[in-house]
C-alpha positions as a printed NumPy array, in Angstrom:
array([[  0.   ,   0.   ,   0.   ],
       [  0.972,   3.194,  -0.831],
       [  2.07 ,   6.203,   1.821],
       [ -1.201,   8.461,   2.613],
       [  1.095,  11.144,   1.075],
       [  1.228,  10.206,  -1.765],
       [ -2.467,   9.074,  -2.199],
       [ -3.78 ,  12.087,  -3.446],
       [ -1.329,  12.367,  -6.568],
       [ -1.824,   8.862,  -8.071],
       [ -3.95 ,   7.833, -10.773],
       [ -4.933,   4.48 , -11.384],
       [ -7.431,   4.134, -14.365],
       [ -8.515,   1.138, -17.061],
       [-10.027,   2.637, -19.54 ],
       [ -8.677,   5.873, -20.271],
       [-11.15 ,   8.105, -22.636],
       [ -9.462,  11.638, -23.83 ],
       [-11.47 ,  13.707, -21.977],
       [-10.34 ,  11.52 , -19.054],
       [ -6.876,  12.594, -20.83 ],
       [ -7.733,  15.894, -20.323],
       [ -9.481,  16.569, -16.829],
       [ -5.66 ,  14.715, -15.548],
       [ -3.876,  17.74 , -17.771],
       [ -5.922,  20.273, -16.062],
       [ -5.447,  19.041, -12.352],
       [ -1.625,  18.235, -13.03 ],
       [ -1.591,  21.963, -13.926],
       [ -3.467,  23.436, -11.124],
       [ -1.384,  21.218,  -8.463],
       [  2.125,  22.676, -10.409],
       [  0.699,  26.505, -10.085],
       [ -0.719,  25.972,  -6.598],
       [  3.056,  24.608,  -5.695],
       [  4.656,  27.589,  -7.514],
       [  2.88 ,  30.202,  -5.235],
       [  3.546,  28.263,  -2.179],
       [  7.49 ,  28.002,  -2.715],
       [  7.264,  24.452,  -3.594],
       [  8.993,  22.969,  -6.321],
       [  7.089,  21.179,  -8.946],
       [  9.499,  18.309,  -8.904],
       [  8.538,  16.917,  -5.773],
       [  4.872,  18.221,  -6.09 ],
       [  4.204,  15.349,  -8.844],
       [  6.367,  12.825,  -8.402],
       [  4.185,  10.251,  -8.853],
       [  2.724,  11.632, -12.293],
       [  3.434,   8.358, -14.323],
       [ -0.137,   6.262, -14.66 ],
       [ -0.5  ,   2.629, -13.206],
       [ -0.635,   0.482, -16.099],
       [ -3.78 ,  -1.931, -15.895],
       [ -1.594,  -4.933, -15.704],
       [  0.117,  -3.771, -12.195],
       [ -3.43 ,  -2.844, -10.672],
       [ -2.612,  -2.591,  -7.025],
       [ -5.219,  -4.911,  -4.668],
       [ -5.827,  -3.72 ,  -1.135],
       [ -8.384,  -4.514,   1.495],
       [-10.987,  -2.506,  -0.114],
       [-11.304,  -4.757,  -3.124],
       [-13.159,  -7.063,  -0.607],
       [-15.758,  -4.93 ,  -0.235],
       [-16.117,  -3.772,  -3.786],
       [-15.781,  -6.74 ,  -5.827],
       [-19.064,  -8.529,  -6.902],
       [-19.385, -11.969,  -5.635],
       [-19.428, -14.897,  -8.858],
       [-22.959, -15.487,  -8.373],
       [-23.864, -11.557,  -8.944],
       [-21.11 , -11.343, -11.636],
       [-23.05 , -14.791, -13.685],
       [-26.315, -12.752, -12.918],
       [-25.449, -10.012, -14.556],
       [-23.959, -11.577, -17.58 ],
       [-27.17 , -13.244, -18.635],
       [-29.036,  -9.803, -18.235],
       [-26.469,  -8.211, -20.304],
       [-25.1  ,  -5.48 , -17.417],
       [-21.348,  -6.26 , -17.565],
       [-19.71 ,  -6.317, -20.348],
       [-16.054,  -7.293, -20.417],
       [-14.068,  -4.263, -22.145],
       [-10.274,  -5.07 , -22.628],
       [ -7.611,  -3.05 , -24.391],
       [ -5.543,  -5.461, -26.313],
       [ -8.768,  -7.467, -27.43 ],
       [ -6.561, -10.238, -29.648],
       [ -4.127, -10.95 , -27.164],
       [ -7.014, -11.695, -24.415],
       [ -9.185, -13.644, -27.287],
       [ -5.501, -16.041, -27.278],
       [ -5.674, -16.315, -23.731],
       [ -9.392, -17.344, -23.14 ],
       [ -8.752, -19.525, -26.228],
       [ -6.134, -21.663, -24.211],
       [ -8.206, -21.323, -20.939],
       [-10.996, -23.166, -22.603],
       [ -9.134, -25.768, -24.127],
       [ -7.765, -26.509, -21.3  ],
       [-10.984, -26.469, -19.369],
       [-12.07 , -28.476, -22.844],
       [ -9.297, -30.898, -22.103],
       [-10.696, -31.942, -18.388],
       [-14.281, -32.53 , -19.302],
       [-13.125, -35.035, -22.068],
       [-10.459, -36.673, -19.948],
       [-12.63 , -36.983, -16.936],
       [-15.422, -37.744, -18.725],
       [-17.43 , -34.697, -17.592],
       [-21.061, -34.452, -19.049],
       [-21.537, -31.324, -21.316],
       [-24.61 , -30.06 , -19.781],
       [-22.467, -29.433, -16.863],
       [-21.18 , -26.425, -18.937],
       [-24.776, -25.133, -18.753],
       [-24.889, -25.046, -14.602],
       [-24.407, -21.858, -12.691],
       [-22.124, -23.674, -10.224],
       [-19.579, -23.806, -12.772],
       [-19.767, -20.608, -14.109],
       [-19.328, -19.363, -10.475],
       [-16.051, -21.423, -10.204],
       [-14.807, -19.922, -13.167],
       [-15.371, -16.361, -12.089],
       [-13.666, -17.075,  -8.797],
       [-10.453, -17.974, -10.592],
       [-10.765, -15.067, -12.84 ],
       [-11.417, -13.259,  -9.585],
       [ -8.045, -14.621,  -7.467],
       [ -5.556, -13.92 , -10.563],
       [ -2.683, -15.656, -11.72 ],
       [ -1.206, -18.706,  -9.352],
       [ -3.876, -20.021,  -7.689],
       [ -3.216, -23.531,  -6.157],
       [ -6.044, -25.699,  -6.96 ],
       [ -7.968, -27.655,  -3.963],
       [ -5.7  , -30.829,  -3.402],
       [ -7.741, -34.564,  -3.177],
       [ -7.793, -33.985,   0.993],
       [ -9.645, -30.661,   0.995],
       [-12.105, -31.918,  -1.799],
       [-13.161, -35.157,   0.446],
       [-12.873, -33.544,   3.289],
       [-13.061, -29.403,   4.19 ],
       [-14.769, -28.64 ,   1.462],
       [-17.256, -31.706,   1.551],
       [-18.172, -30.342,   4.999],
       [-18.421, -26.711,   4.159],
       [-21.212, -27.625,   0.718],
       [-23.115, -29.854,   3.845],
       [-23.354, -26.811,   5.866],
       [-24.218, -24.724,   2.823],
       [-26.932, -26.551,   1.863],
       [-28.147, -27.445,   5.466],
       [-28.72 , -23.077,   5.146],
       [-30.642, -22.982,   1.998],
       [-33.118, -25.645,   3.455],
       [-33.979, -23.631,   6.408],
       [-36.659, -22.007,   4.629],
       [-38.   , -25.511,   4.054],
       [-38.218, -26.404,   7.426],
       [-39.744, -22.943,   8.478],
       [-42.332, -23.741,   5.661],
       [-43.09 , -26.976,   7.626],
       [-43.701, -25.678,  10.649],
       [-46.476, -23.173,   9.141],
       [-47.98 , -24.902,   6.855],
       [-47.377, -28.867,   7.171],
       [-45.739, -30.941,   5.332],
       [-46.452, -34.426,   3.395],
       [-43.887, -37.395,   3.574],
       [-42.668, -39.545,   0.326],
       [-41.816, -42.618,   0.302],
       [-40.083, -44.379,  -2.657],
       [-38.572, -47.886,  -2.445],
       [-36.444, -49.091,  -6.006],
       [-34.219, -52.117,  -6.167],
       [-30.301, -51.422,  -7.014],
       [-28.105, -53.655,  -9.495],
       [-26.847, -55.702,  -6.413],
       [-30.404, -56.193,  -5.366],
       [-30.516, -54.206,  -2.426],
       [-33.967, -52.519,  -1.624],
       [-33.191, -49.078,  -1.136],
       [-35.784, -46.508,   0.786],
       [-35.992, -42.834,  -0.224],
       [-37.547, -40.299,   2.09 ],
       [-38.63 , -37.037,   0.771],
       [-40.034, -34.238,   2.396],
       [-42.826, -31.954,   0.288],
       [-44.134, -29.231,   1.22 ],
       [-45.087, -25.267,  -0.874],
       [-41.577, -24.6  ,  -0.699],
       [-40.373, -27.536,  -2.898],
       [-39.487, -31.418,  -2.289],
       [-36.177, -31.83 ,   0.137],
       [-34.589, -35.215,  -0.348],
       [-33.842, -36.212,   3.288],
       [-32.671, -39.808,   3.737],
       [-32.231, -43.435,   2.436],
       [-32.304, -46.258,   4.16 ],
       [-31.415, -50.308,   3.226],
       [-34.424, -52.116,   3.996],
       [-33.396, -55.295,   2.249],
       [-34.058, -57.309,   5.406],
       [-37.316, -56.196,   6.623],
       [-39.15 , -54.205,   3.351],
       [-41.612, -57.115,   2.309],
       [-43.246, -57.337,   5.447],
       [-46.132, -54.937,   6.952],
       [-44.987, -54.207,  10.391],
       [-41.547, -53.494,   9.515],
       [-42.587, -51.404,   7.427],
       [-44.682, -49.381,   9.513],
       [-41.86 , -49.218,  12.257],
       [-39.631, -47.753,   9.829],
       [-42.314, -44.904,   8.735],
       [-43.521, -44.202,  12.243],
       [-40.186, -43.713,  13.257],
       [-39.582, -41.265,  10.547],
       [-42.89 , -39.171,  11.125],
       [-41.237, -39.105,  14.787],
       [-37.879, -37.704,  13.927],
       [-39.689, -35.088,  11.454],
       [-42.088, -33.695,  13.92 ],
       [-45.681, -35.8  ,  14.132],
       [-47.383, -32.811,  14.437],
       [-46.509, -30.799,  11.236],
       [-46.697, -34.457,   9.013],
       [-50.234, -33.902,   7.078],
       [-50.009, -37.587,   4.883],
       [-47.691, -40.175,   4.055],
       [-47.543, -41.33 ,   0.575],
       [-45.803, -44.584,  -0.406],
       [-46.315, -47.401,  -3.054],
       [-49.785, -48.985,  -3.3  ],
       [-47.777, -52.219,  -2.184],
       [-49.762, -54.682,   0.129],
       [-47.206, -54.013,   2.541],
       [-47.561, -50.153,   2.449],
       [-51.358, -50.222,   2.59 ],
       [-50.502, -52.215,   6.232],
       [-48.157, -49.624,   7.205],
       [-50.338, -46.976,   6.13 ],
       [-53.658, -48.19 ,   7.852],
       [-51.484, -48.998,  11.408],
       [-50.321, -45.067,  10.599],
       [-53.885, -43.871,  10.376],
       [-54.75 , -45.699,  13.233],
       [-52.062, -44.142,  15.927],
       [-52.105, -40.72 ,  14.405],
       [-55.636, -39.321,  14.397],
       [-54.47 , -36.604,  12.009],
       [-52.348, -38.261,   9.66 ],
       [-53.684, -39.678,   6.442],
       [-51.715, -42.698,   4.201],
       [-52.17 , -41.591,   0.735],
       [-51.208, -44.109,  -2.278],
       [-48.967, -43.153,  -5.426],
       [-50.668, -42.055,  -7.841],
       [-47.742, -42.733, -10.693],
       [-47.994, -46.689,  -9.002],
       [-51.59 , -46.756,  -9.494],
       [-51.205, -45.726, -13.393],
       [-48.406, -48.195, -13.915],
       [-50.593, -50.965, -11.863],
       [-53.344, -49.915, -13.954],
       [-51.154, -50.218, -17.129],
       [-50.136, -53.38 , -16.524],
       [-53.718, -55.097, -15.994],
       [-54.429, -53.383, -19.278],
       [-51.358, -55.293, -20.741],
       [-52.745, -58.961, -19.882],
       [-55.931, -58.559, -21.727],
       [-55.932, -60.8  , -24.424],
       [-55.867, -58.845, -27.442],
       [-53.558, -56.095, -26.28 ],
       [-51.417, -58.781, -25.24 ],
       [-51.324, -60.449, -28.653],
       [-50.377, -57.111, -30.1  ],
       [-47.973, -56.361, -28.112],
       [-46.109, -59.651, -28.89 ],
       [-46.082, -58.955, -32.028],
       [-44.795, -55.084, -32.058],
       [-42.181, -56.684, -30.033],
       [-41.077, -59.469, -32.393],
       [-41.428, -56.853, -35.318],
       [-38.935, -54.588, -33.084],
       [-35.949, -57.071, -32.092],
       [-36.147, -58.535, -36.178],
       [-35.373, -54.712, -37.764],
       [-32.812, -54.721, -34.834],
       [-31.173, -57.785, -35.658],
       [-31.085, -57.011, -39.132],
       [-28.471, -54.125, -40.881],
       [-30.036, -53.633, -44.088],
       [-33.196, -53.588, -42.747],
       [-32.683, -51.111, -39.579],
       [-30.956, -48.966, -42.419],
       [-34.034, -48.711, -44.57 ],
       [-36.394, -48.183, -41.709],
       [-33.821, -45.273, -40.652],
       [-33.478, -43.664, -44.12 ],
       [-37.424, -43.954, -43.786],
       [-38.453, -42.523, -40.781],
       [-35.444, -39.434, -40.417],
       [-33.057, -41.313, -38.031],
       [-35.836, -42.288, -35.497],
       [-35.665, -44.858, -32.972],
       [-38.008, -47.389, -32.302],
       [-39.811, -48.136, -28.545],
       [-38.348, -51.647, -27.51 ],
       [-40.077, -53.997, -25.206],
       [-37.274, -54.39 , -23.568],
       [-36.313, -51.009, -22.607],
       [-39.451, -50.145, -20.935]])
């Protein structure tokens, strides 16, 4: 940092217009005069006359306070407020060039999905870079399992304390959603919904104890008692014969809590019985023998592509 002395007769500017030129003339010329008539020589009056150039732009504590978070800086690109103005346009067109292949370089190495181009999170990282300058150490494989890891818990532990505000005024429903993994483990998901959004929460292995009733309704009732029995307005699960237990023995201790079936399960359960009638059956058979012999075939999937624009057919097998 500079001395306080000297403060007042530096100039540190970016982009420097000529009637900026100017108005810096004009003071430089009142501070020589004002010097001359107090008996002070000009010399030592504007010593410091020579501008900053933008690549030695001095950083103090005040550029905490001034400079725009990433997530304000994203904002206002996709309104259109900031515009980045350089001088030597080429020479930073280069340099963002072999920034981006080199960003380029880690999604295809990594094997990075493109959309992740699209999310704000990244954008923000990139800003924050730009933001630090030149030489910045990148987080080592410790600080990304561990620090870090903690800090995005406690971050987003924040942004869902509107959520649980929201339950206390105005209730909340439970969701339950039970799917089989590749290993064949029956994996629980509990969600919380309520006007603010749906929170994931939890899942739980219930491999052991999912295809029975009463385990079933242990493992629910002791979920409406973590979350607060009083705020919970309905569970909805599965139409399963072991959720309807669960949800009846759930009606039946809470007075004001209702067991509410999926309606997405009911339509697929409803599908299905629509599948086994005879005729619809039949046809579906067939569509699915016609399917697997263009499939197996070159010549023929290449005809029915040239036919239909490159469109894929619905497979029995992939539904």
């Amino acid at each position: 940092m500079p001395d306080f002395d000297d403060i007042d007769n530096m100039i540190e500017i970016e982009d420097v217009d000529d009637d900026e030129v100017e108005e810096v003339e004009v003071i430089q010329k009142r501070k020589k005069s004002s010097s001359s008539k107090k008996g002070v020589s000009s010399s030592t009056q504007v010593k410091t006359e020579k501008l900053i150039p933008k690549s030695k732009k001095l950083k103090g504590p005040m550029d905490s306070f001034v400079t725009l978070k990433p997530e304000k800086v994203v904002a206002h690109w996709k309104h259109g407020k900031m515009k980045q103005t350089n001088i030597n346009d080429k020479l930073d067109k280069e340099k963002r060039a072999q920034a981006c292949q080199y960003i380029g370089r880690l999604f295809y190495l990594a094997g990075i999905p493109f959309n992740v181009a699209r999310l704000n999170e990244f954008k923000w990282a990139v800003e924050a870079i730009g933001q630090y300058g030149p030489n910045m150490k990148p987080p080592s494989y410790h600080e990304l399992r561990v620090p870090i890891l903690k800090n995005e818990v406690a971050y987003t532990n924040e942004l869902l304390s509107d959520h649980k505000e929201s339950w206390k005024k105005y209730g909340y429903s439970i969701m339950s959603d039970g799917w089989t993994s590749r290993s064949n483990r029956t994996l629980i998901n509990f969600l919380v919904n309520c006007p603010s959004g749906t929170m994931f929460v939890k899942s739980i292995d219930g491999s052991s104890f999912m295809k029975t009733g009463e385990k079933t309704f242990e493992l629910l009732d002791a979920f409406v008692e973590q979350s607060g029995e009083a705020n919970v307005v309905q569970v909805v699960s599965d139409n399963g014969s072991n959720y309807m237990l669960a949800g009846k023995l759930l009606e039946a201790k809470g007075p004001n809590l209702y067991w509410t079936p999926c309606a997405t399960h009911c339509i697929d359960l409803i599908l299905e019985d629509i599948g086994k009638i005879p005729r619809i059956a039949k046809t579906l058979e067939r569509a699915i023998q016609l399917t697997g012999y263009i499939y197996n075939h070159g010549g023929v999937l290449n005809m029915m592509r040239e036919s239909t624009k490159q469109r894929k057919l619905v497979r029995g097998w992939e539904n």
